[in-house]
Kinemage of the C-alpha trace (Angstrom):
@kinemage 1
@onewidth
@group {chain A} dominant
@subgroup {mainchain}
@vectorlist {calphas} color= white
{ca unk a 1} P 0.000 0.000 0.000
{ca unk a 2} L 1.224 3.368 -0.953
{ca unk a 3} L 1.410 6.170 1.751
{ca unk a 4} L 1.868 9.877 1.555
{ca unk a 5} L 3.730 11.443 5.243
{ca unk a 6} L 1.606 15.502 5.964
{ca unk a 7} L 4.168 15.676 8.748
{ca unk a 8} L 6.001 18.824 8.377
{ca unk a 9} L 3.703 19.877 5.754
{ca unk a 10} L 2.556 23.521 5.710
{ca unk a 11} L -1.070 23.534 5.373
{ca unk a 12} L -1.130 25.491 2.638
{ca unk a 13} L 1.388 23.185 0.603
{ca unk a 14} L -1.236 20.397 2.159
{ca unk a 15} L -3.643 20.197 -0.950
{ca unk a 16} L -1.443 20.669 -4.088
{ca unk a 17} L 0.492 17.361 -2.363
{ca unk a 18} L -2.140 15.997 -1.456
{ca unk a 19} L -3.639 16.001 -5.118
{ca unk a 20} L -0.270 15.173 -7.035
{ca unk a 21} L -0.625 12.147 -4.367
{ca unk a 22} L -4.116 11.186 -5.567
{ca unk a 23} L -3.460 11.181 -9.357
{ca unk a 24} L -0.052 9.606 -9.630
{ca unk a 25} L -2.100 6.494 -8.001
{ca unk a 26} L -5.603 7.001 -9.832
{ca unk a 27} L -6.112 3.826 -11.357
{ca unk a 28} L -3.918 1.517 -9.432
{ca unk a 29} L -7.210 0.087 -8.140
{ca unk a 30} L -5.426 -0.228 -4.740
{ca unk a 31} L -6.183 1.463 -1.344
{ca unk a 32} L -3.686 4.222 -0.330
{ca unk a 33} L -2.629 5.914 3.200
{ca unk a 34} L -2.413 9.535 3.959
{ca unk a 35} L -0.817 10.497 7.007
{ca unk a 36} L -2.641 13.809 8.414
{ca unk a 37} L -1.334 13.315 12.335
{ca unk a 38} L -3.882 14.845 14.474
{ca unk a 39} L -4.868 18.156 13.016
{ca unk a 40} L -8.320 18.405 11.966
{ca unk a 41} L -7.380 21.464 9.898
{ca unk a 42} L -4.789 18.750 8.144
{ca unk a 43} L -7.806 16.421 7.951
{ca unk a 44} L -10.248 18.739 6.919
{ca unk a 45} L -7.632 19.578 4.041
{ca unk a 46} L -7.430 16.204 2.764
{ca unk a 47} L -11.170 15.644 3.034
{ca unk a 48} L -12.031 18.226 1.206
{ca unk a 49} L -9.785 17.117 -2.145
{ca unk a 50} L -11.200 13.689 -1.319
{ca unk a 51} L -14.594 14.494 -1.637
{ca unk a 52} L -13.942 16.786 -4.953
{ca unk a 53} L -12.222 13.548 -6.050
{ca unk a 54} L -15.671 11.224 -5.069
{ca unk a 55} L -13.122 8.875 -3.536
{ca unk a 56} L -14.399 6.385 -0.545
{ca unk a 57} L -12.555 7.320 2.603
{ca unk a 58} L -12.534 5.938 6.051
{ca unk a 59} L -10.314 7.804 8.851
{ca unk a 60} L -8.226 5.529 11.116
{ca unk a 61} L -8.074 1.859 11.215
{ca unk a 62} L -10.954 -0.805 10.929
{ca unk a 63} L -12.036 -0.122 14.323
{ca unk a 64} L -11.770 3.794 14.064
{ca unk a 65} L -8.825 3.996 17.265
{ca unk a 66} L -5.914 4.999 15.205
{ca unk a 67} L -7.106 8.188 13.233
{ca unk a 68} L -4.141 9.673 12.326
{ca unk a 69} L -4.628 8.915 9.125
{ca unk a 70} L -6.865 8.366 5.868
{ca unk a 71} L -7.189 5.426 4.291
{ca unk a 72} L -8.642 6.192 0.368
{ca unk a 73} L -9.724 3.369 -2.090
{ca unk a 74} L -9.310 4.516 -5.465
């Protein structure tokens, strides 16, 4: 699974990354990780390009504990 690191990211550099992210996998027809940590402004960020994208999202594991990041089937 391929993962994308926000850590250190300036939230304005946030969405350009996290779309160059999103396209060089579109297609692969496997899920994908991106690593927000635990800012919602981060998360709200990567949300927001998700839902432009129509992508299926779920934040944090199976069982919702670890939400530090998105998990995105594409």
């Amino acid at each position: 699974m391929k993962k994308i690191d926000l850590h250190g990211t300036k939230h304005e550099d946030a969405r350009s990354k996290v779309i160059h992210f999103i396209e060089d996998n579109w297609g692969s027809n496997e899920a994908v990780e991106i690593m927000t940590g635990h800012s919602q402004k981060m998360k709200a960020i990567v949300e927001e390009v998700l839902k432009e994208y129509k992508l299926d999202y779920r934040i944090g594991d199976f069982f919702g504990f670890n939400k530090v990041y998105i998990k995105v089937e594409l």
